[in-house]
C-alpha positions, 0 to 999 in steps of 0.5 A: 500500500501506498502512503496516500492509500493508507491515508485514505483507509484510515480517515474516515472522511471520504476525499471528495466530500468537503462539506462532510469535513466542514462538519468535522472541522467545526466538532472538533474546534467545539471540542477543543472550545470545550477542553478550553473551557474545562481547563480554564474552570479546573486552573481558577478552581486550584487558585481558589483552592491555593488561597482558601488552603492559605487563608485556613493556614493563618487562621490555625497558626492565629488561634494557636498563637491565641491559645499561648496568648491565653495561657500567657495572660494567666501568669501576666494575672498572677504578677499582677496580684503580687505586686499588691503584696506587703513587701516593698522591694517584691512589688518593685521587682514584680512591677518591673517584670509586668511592666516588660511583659506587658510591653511583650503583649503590647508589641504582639497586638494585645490589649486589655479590654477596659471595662471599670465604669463603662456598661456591660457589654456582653461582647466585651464583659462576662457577668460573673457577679450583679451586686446591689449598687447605687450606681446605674443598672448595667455598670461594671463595677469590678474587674474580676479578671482583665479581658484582651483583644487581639489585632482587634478581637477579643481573645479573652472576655473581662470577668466583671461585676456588674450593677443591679438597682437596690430595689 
């Protein structure tokens, strides 16, 4: 056999019918328009998955570093209560130490919530007391335990007192 016959047996568009091969031509540029497509929804389905994969990436390593905060802020507490000790020279000492922790959080975008003589807001405030009081209903009138924010969210709700009318 030829080449030119070998080329004929295996089309399967006779030589002689061009609109036969217009046909053929135009479902195979659909295919490839389609193929086109697919590829085109597959690659901007990866780039949706790559930024999805990074954004849940930094929200574990953002609520691990809050869980550290977390626990780091129960010690910052304990120097806090110390320093309200007897002994001069141990309050200096322990001021001085709160004040370069508190400068460690500060940096690392912690701040204390501040909640003395405000209303209670329960986005902010934990109501773990109501004491009869001559101030308005709904004051914090103590901070049991400090709350914090971080870069803007509070990681740790303040423990209040709040105010209830005597009546």
């Amino acid at each position: 056999m030829t080449t030119d016959e070998e080329a004929a047996e295996q089309s399967p568009v006779e030589p002689d019918s061009g609109e036969s091969l217009l046909d053929e031509v135009t479902a195979l540029r659909s295919a490839q328009a389609e193929l086109n497509e697919r590829f085109l929804r597959l690659a901007a389905d990866f780039e949706n998955y790559k930024k999805r994969a990074v954004k849940d990436q930094a929200g574990r390593v953002e609520a691990a570093v809050e869980q550290v905060i977390c626990e780091v802020l129960e010690v910052y507490d304990n120097l806090e209560r110390a320093e309200r000790a007897d002994d001069d020279a141990l309050r200096t000492g322990l001021a001085q130490i709160r004040k370069l922790f508190g400068a460690v959080l500060e940096r690392r975008g912690v701040t204390p919530i501040a909640c003395l003589n405000e209303q209670f807001n329960p986005a902010l405030h934990e109501a773990v007391a109501v004491v009869p009081s001559e101030t308005a209903e709904g004051t914090v009138i103590d901070e049991v335990a400090r709350g914090y924010c971080m870069n803007g969210r509070v990681i740790r709700y303040a423990k209040v007192a709040v105010s209830q009318n005597k009546e």
